[in-house]
C-alpha positions as a printed Julia matrix, in Angstrom:
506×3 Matrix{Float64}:
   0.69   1.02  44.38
  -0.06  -2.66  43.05
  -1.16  -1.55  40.11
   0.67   1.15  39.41
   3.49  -2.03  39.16
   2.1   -3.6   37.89
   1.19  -1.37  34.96
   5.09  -0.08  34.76
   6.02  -3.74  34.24
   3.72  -4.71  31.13
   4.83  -1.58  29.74
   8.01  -2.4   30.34
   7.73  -5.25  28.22
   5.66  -3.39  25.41
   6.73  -0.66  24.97
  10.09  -0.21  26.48
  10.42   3.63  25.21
   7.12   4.3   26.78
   7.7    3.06  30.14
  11.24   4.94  30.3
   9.52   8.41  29.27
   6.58   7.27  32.28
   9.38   6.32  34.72
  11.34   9.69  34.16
   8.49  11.61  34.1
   7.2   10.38  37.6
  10.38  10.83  38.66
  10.86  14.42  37.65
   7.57  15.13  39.17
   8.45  13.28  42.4
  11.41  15.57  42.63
   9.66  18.7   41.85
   7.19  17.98  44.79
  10.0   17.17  46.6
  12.02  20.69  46.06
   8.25  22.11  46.56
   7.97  20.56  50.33
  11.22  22.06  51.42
  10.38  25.75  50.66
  10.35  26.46  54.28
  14.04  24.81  54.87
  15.53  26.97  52.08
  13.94  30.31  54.01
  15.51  28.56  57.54
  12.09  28.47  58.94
  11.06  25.5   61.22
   7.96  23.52  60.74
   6.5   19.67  60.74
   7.69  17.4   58.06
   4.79  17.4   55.07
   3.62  14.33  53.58
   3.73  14.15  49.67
  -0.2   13.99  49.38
  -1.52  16.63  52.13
   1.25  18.51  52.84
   0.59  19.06  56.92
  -3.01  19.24  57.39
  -3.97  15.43  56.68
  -5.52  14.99  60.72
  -7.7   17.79  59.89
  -8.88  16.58  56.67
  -9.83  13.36  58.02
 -10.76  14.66  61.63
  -8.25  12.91  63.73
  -7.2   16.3   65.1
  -8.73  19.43  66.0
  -7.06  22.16  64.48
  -6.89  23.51  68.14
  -4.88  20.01  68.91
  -2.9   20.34  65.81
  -1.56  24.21  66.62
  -0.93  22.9   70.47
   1.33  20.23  68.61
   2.96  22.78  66.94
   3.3   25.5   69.26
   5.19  23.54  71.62
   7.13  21.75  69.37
   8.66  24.96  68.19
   8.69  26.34  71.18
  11.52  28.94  70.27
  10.55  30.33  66.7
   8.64  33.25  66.04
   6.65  30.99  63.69
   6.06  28.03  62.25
   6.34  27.04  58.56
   3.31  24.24  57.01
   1.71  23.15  53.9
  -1.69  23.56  53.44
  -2.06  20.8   51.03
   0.41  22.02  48.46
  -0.03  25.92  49.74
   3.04  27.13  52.12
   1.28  28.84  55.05
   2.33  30.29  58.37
   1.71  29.72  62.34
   2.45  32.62  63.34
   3.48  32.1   67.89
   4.48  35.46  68.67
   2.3   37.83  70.13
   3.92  41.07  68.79
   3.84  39.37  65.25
  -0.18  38.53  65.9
  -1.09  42.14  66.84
   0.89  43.37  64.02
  -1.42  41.03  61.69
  -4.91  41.75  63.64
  -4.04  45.45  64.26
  -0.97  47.66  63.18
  -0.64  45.69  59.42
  -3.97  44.74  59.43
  -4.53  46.12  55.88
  -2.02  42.89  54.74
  -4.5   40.88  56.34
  -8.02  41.99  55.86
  -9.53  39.0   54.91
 -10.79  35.63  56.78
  -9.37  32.52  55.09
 -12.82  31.3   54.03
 -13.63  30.99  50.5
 -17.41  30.3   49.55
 -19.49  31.21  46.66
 -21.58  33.79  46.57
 -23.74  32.24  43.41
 -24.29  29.39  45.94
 -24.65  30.93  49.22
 -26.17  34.7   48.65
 -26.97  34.82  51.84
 -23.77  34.54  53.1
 -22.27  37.32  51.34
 -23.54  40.28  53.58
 -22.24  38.4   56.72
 -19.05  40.59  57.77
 -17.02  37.59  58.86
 -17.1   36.11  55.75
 -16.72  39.37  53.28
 -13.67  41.49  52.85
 -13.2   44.77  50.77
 -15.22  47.7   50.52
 -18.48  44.92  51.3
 -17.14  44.41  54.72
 -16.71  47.98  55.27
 -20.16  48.95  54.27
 -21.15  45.84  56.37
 -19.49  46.87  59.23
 -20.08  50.61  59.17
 -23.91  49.47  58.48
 -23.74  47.41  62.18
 -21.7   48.66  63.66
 -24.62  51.0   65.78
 -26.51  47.97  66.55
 -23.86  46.52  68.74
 -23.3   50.03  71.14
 -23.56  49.78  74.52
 -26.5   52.73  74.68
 -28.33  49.58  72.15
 -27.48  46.96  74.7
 -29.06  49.15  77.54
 -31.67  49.68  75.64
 -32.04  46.01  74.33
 -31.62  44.56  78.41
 -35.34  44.49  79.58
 -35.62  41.38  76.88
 -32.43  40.02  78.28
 -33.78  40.15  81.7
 -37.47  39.14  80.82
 -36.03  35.8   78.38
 -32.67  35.47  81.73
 -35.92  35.38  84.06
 -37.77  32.68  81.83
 -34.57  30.38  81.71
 -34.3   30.55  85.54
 -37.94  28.92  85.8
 -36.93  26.61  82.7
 -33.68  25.8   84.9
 -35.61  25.15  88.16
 -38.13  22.97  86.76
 -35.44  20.51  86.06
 -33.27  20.94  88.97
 -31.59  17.18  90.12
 -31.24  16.24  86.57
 -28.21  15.94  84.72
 -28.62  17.97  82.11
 -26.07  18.94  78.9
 -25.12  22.83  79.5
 -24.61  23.5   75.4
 -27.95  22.41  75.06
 -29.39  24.29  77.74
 -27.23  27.7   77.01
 -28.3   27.32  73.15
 -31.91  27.47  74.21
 -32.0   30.67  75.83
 -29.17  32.5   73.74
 -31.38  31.05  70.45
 -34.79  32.84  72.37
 -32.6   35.99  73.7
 -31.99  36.56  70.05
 -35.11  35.79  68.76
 -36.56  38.74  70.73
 -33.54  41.32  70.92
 -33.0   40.9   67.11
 -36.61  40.76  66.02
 -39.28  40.77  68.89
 -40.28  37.38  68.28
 -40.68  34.09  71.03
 -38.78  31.21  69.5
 -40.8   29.23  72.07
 -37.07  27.46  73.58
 -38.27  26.68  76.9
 -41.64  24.54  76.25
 -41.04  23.29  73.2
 -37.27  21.35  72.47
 -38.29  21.07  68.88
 -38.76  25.0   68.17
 -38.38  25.63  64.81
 -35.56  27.93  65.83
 -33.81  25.69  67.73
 -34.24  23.33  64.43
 -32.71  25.74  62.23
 -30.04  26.64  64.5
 -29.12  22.93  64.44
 -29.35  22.46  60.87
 -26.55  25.93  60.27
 -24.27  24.14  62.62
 -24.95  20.39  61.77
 -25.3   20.37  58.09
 -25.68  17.96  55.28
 -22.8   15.03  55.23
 -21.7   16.8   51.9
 -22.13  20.53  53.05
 -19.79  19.24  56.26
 -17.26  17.65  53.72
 -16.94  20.93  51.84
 -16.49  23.03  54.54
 -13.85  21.12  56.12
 -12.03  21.25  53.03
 -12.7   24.99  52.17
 -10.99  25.55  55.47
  -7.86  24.15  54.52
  -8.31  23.37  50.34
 -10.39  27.15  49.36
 -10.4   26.49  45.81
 -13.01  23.33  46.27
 -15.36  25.52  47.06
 -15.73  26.06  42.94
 -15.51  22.69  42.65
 -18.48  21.53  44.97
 -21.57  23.45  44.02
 -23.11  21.93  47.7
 -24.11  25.55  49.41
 -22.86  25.93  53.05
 -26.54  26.97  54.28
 -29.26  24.43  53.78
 -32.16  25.47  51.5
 -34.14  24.86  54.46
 -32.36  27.49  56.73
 -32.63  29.82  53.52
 -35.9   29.48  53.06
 -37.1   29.96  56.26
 -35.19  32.75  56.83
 -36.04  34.73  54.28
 -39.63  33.95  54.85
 -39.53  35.05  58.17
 -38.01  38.74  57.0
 -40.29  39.08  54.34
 -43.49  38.66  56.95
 -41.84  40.84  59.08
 -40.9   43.5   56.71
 -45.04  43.21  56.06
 -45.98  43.6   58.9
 -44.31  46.62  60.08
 -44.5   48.47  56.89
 -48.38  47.89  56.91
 -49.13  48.52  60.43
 -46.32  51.22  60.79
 -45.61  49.58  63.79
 -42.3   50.02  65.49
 -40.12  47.84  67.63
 -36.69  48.28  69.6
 -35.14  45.72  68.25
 -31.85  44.85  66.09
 -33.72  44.41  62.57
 -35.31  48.12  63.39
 -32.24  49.79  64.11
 -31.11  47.99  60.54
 -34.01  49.27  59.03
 -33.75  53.1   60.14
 -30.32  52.57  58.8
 -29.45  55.59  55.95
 -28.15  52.18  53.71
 -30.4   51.38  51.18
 -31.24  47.68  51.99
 -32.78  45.02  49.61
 -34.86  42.0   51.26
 -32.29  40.03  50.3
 -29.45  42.32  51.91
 -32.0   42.54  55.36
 -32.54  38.58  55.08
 -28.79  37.87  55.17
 -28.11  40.28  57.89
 -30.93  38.52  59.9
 -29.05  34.9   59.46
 -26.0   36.64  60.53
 -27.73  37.76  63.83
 -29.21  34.7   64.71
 -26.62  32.65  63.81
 -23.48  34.64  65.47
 -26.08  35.7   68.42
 -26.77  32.32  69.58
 -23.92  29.78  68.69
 -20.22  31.11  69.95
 -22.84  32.76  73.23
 -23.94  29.11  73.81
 -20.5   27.76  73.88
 -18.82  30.15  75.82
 -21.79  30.19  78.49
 -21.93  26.52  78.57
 -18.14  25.89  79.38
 -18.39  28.75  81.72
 -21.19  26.72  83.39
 -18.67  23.67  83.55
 -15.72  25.51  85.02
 -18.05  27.31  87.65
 -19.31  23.32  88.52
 -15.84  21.97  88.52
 -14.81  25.2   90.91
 -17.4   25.97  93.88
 -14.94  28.19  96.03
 -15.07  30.44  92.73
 -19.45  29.81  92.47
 -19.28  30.91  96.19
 -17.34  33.99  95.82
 -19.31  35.08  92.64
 -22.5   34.39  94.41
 -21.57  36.8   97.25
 -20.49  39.51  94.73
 -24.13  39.06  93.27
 -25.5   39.07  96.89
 -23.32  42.13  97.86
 -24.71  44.22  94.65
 -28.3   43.1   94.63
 -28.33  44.65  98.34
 -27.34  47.84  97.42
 -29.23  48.24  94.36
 -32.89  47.08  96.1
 -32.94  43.82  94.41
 -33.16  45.39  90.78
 -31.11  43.61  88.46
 -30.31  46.57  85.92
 -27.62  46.76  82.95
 -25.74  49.18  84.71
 -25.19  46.85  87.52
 -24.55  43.99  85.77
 -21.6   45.79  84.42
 -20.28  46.35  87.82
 -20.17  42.99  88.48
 -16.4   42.98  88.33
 -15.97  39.01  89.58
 -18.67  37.76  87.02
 -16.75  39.66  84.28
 -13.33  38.23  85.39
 -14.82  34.45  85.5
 -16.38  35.12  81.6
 -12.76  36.25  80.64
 -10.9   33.35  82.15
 -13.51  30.81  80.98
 -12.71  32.26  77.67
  -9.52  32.18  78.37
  -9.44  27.8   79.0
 -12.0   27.51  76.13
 -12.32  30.35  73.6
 -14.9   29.39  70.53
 -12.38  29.78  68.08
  -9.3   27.6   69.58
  -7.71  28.86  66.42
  -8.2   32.18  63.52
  -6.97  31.67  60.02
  -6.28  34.97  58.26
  -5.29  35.77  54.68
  -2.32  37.94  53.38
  -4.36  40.42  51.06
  -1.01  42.2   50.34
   2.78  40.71  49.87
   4.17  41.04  53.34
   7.61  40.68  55.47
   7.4   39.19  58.88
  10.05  40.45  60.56
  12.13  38.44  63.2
  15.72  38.52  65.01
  17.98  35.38  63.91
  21.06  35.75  66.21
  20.69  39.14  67.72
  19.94  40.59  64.19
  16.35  41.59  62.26
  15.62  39.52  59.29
  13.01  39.0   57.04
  10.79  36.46  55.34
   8.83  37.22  52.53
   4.79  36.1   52.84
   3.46  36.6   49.41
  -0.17  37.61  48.76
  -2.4   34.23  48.72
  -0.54  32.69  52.19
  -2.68  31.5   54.59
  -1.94  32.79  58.39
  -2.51  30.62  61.22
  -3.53  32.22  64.22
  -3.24  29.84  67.87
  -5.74  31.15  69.97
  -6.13  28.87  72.26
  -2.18  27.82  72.59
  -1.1   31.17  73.7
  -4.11  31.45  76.15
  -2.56  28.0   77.54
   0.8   29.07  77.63
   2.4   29.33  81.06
   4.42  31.44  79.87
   1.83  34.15  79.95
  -0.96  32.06  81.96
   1.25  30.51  85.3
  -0.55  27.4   85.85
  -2.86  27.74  82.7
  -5.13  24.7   83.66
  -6.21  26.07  87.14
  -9.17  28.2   86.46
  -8.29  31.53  88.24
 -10.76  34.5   87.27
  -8.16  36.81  89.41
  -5.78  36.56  86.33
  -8.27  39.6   84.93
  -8.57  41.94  87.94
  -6.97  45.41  86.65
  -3.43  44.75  88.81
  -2.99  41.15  87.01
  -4.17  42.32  83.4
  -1.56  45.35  83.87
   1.05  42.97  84.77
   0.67  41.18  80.98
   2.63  43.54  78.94
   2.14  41.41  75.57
  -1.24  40.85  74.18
  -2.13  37.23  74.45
  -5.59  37.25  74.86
  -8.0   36.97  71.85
 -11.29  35.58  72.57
 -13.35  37.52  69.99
 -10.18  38.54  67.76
  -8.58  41.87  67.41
  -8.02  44.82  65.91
 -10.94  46.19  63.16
 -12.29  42.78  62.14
 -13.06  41.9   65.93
 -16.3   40.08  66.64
 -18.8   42.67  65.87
 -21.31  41.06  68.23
 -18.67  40.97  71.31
 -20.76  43.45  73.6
 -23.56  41.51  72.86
 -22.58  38.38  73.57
 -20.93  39.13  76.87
 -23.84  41.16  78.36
 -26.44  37.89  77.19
 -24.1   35.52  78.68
 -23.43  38.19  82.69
 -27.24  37.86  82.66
 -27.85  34.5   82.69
 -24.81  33.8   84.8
 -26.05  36.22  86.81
 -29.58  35.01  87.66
 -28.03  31.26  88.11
 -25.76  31.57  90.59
 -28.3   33.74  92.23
 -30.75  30.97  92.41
 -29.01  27.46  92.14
 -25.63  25.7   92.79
 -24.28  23.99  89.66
 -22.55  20.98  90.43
 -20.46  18.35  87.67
 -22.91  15.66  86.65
 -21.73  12.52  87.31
 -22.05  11.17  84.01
 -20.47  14.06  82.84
 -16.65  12.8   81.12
 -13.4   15.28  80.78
 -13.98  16.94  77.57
 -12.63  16.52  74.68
 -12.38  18.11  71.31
 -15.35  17.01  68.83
 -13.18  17.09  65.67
 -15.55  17.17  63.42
 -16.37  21.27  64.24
 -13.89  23.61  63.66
 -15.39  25.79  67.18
 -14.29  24.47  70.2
 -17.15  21.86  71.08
 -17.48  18.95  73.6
 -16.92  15.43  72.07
 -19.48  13.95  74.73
 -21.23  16.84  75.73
 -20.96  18.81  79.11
 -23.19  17.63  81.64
 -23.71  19.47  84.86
 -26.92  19.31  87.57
 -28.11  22.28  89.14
 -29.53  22.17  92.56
 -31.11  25.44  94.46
 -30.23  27.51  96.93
């Protein structure tokens, strides 16, 4: 600002012309911003106040706000508007609080909105570009009609004697530790990193004995990566069109490498031996797609980096609630008890999905702490959200290119639909309860055709080990362990200070 005049001044004195064709020319431009930034007041649609520079989104640029904070902010502030007008640096985008509205985007208009909000470049990141989450078009729907089979729940029966055998291993892991405080992300990412390791390709990632696994390594580096790769994705999130700009990939070579290594031995190996397995990668492989290495390779990434990471963190702060609630541990435990008994001891996949407590405690812990607190969505095709201003329907016009901001998390926390949404209550999901919830406000994996592929998966890994804990060992809150917080330097809902619990047997 010093400078600037400072510079306005000697040019002032040099060249008076000059400085008057600067002065009005900053000044036009201020004004133009200005006009820009109140887009949203001239359609009568509420929102924060931008800022000239970052429009709304400055906290999550420089990570002084989760963007799960930020749409709580916003969601009560507006508390009686449909949805919620922002700038996404210069971009007007859309909060979208109504439930109606969000099924409407994730289901009945989902064609409007068939892509993520993620930009990336596939010259860059090849890899990335036969994940389903972050393709759109006719590659997502080959993607998805390709996986789709591997994620059935005759696949998950068939898939659950490794879930039971690696479950079994994490129990002894677990109970050679018991006393200790120990950090429940870390813990859960071990044995949903070696569950996926052998479900998706028959392999031990060695979790247990050895903390440095290369897996565990490389599942570290895809969700810790370089200071620059972090910048860039931050910024991709809420700038997309950096993401031309900074040729830094999102996957480290490392990861890449390895990954494709690993396929291509693989590949080898069963092609050479004929040798079969019943596993994801050979359900891909007997798929009627034709598949390059490169096509398999990037699948692979995609299930051992969706397979382990969300799993962890929803197991983990399921792990924290059951600590923080033992009335709840006790009841689940006697469900588990109750079933075992009448089933000889056998822990099968059919019973585990009769376990109708254990699947009402996953829903409400993903409920309190989804991994996603929030979705961002992109309008593919000019659309009119529809709302009542005064007792009559209006509409506002959402041209192709806006940015939709789905709160997650805020609605899940909204009394509202949740009475008492901090209480941890897993009877809010028993069939009388769920029926009483006539809008849907509940979106842990998403909705509608571009749900989490991997949902059945991830809830049948996570019953197991649940499951098998409570059978064998109270969990109890660590006494180091601190209220969590947001880290806000991940956009998935992760513990600032980690979650620390102590498990002690039975």
């Amino acid at each position: 600002m010093i400078l600037t005049i400072t510079f306005l001044i000697g040019l002032l004195y040099t060249n008076p012309l000059a400085f008057f064709l600067v002065l009005g020319a900053g000044l036009a431009v201020r004004e133009l911003i200005k006009y820009h930034f109140k887009h949203w007041q001239r359609e009568n649609v509420p929102g924060p106040k931008p800022s000239l520079i970052f429009g709304n989104i400055a906290s999550n640029i420089f990570m002084t706000q989760h963007i799960g904070e930020v749409c709580d902010e916003w969601y009560n502030k507006f508390s009686n508007a449909p949805f919620v007008g922002y700038f996404k640096i210069f971009k007007p985008s859309v909060m979208i609080r109504d439930p109606e509205m969000i099924k409407n985007v994730l289901v009945k208009d989902q064609a409007c909105f068939s892509a993520n909000d993620f930009a990336f470049d596939e010259k860059v990141d090849p890899l990335l570009a036969h994940n389903p989450f972050m393709v759109d078009g006719e590659r997502w729907k080959k993607a998805r009609q390709l996986l789709t089979p591997i994620f059935t729940g005759s696949k998950m029966k068939q898939l659950f004697p490794i879930m039971d055998q690696v479950s079994s291993t994490f129990v002894d892991f677990v109970g050679g530790q018991c006393g200790r405080e120990l950090e429940a992300k870390t813990i859960s990412a071990a044995y949903t990193t070696q569950n996926v390791a052998g479900c998706a390709f028959s392999l031990d990632a060695d979790c247990f004995e050895n903390p440095n696994s290369e897996w565990r390594v490389m599942g570290k580096k895809i969700f810790q990566p370089t200071f620059l790769a972090s910048i860039k994705f931050m910024l991709t999130i809420f700038v997309p069109a950096v993401t031309k700009v900074i040729p830094v990939p999102f996957l480290p070579k490392e990861v890449d490498v390895w990954i494709r290594k690993m396929v291509a031995k693989l590949l080898e190996e069963r092609r050479s031996n004929k040798v079969e397995r019943d596993d994801q990668l050979q359900s891909l492989l007997k798929s009627k797609t034709e598949l390059t290495e490169e096509m398999i390779a990037g699948h692979a990434l995609a299930f051992f980096s969706e397979g382990f990471e969300t799993s962890s963190t929803a197991m983990s702060f399921a792990l924290l609630h059951l600590a923080e609630n033992p009335d709840v541990q006790d009841k689940l435990f006697q469900e588990i008890q109750s079933t075992l008994s009448e089933n000889e001891n056998t822990i099968t996949y059919d019973l585990v999905q009769r376990l109708d407590y254990l699947d009402w405690v996953l829903q409400e812990s993903l409920r309190m702490t989804p991994p996603l607190a929030a979705m961002q969505k992109l309008c593919t095709k000019t659309y009119m959200l529809k709302h009542l201003v005064d007792g009559k329907e209006v509409g506002t016009l959402i041209p192709e290119g806006t940015t939709i901001l789905l709160p997650l998390l805020a609605i899940h926390m909204d009394p509202k639909y949740y009475p008492e949404p901090k209480k941890f209550r897993p009877e809010r999901f028993s069939p009388e309860k769920k029926a009483e919830r006539t809008l849907p406000v509940y979106y842990p994996f998403g909705e509608g055709p571009r749900m989490c592929l991997g949902m059945r998966f991830a809830q049948v890994q996570i019953k197991v080990a649940l499951l098998k804990l409570v059978q064998n060992f109270r969990v109890r809150v660590a006494p180091n362990h601190k209220p969590w917080q947001f880290n806000r330097k991940t956009f998935l809902t992760e513990a600032k200070d980690g979650l620390l619990v102590v498990f002690e047997r039975r």
